[in-house]
N, C-alpha and C positions, 0 to 999 in steps of 0.2 A: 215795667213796660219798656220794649226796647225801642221803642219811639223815641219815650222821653227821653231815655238815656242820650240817644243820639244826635237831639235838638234839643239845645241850652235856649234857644226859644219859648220852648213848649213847657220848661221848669222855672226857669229866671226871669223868662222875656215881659215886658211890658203888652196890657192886655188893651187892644183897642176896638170898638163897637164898629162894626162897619153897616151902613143903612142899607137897607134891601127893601127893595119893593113888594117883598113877597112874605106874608106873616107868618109863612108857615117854616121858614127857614131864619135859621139864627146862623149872625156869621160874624165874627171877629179874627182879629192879627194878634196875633205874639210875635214882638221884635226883642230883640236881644245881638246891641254888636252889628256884626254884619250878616245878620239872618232873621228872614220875616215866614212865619210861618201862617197861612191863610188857614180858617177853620168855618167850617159848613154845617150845620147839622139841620138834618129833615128833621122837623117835629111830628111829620104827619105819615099815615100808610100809604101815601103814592110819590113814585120816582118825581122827581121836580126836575128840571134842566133851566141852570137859570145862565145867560147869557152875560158875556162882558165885555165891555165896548171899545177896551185898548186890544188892538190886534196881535200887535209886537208884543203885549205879556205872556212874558216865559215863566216856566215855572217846572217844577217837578214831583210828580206826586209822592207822598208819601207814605199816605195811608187810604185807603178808600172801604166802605164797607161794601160795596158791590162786589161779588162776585166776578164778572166782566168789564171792567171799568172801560168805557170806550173815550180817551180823551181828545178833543176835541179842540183846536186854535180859538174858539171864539166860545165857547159855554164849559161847564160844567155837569155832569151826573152827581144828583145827591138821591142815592136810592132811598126808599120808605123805611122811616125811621133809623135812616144811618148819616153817617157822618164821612168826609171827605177832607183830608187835609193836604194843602199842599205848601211847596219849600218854593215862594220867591224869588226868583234871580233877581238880586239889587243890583 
């Protein structure tokens, strides 16, 4: 996958749980170095948009499974039953 290939993150990185309000989404971090790779996965068949409360976070996506990914300054699209990765600006 040429993902992984091009985030030592997403292969070496250290894998951390992040809490979510919402049980039907799984979400953790791969760090590695100086790169944090965010991960989202919808468990369920409907689009979720889940919101996040630092405004200033940058980031850049890098995988989305939607079709249309419409990204937004302050939430995310995690389409039904896909997954949404994005590359942190530290």
């Amino acid at each position: 996958m040429a993902i992984r290939k091009n985030h030592l993150a997403l292969t070496q990185g250290n894998i951390e749980n992040v809490i979510c309000n919402d049980p039907s989404v799984l979400i953790f971090t791969r760090k590695h170095a100086q790169q944090q790779i965010l991960v989202m996965h919808n468990l369920t068949g409907v689009d979720v948009i889940l919101r996040h409360e630092d405004a200033s976070f940058e980031y850049t996506t890098i995988h989305s499974s939607s079709e249309n990914p419409s990204p937004k300054k302050d939430s995310f699209h995690v389409p039904a039953y896909g997954t949404l990765m994005v590359d942190v600006k530290m």
